[in-house]
Phi, psi and omega in degrees: 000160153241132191241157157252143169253106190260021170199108174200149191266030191333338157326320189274339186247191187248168199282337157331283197314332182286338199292281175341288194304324161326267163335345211240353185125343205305141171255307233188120192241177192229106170281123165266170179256127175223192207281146179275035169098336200190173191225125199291115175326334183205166173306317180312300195300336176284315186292327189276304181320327172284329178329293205327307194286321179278353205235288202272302182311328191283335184283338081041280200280316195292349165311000161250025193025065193247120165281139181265075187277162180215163171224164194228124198202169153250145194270195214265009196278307240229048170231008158299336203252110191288341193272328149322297170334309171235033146293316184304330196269348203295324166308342192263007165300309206289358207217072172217303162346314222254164228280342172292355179279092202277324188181211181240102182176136044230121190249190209132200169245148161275283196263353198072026163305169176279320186311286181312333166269001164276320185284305210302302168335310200291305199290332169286301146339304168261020151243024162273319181312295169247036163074017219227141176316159171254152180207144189207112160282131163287158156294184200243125154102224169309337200267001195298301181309333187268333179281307182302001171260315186318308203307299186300354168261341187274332186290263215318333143313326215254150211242352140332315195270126179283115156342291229267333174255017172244107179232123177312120123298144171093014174307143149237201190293000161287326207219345181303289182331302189301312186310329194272299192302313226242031190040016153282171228244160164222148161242127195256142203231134175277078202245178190293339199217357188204148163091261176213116170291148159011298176280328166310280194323305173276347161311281190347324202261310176324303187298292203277341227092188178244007212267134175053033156253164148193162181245144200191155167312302211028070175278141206216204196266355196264195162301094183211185187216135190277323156298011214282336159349289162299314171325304175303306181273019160273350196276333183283316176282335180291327214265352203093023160271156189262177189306312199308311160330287207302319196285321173314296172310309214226352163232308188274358144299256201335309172300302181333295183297328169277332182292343184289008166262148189255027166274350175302089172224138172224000000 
């Protein structure tokens, strides 16, 4: 089979895994920018992390000849400190060029704070400015329903922002439907213990359609699985979908949605 992996932190992971994604079908993986495990003190510790993500990790991947696209943000653990926050963004002009760069994420909410909806306001702002996709995190657990309307409200606001050049990440089964309804893109993301498993994951597809959906690891530094892709979608033909569903789901959304950047080439 072939899949894009349109979230994953490859930062976080060893070079096994890209050879295991390779191997497993990977056409393409997509790094959004997150918290590195701890919270970096200064604008500086960002700037070099953007070097990572543009300079060194695509040269990381491509000895396996995997292309390495990234997006650029401060993510939402670290957007309390609002006054950080816009050294970091003051930074992504100089890097939104260059050529692995699809857009700006991942950005959102954590805790749902007014600090974290002011950097999220900022960060939305500067990618209507400079025209470039969006990928946006949800909270997690309980706080997931309240963050993801603050979002959908911050999008809608800004009179800039296209749907259709946006996609909600961490959707479950609460919040996908809202995210679909307002014509945005949702990404259900596969992990072992928390967000949506396998099996969710494919109700989901079951309930809603395949349309504006895709699916992804976003494997970090915590418990994820960097294969969970391929995984699902052997789960997706056990359950009776066909190759063509399958192919629809895990290569041709995520392209769709990504090709609206036009460094997206594969």
């Amino acid at each position: 089979m072939r899949y894009i992996e349109p979230h994953a932190h490859m930062v976080s992971r060893t070079t096994d895994d890209y050879i295991s994604m390779v191997a497993s079908g990977c056409a393409a993986v997509c790094e959004p920018a997150f918290w590195a495990g701890f919270d970096r003190g200064s604008a500086d510790g960002f700037h070099d992390y953007f070097l990572q993500l543009t300079e060194y990790e695509p040269k990381r991947s491509a000895k396996f000849g995997l292309p390495h696209f990234c997006w650029l943000c401060i993510n939402p653990k670290e957007s309390e400190d609002v006054g950080l926050a816009k050294e970091v963004l003051a930074l992504i002009p100089e890097f939104i060029d260059r050529p692995n760069v699809l857009g700006i994420g991942e950005i959102g909410l954590n805790k749902n704070s007014r600090n974290e909806l002011e950097v999220l306001e900022m960060h939305i702002d500067l990618a209507a400015r400079h025209e470039q996709l969006i990928l946006v995190h949800t909270p997690h657990l309980e706080d997931k329903l309240k963050g993801t309307r603050l979002t959908l409200d911050a999008l809608r606001n800004n009179p800039a922002i296209k749907p259709e050049r946006v996609i909600i990440d961490h959707v479950e089964e609460h919040t996908v439907g809202m995210v679909l309804d307002a014509g945005f893109w949702a990404g259900m993301t596969l992990y072992p213990g928390s967000k949506c498993s396998p099996a969710r994951a494919i109700d989901i597809v079951e309930t809603y359609g395949g349309e504006r959906l895709w699916m992804n690891s976003a494997c970090d530094w915590g418990v994820s699985i960097p294969l969970s892709i391929p995984y699902t979608a052997m789960e997706m033909r056990r359950r009776g979908h066909n190759a063509d569903a399958v192919d629809t789901l895990i290569y041709r959304n995520p392209h769709e949605f990504l090709s609206q950047c036009p460094k997206f080439m594969l």
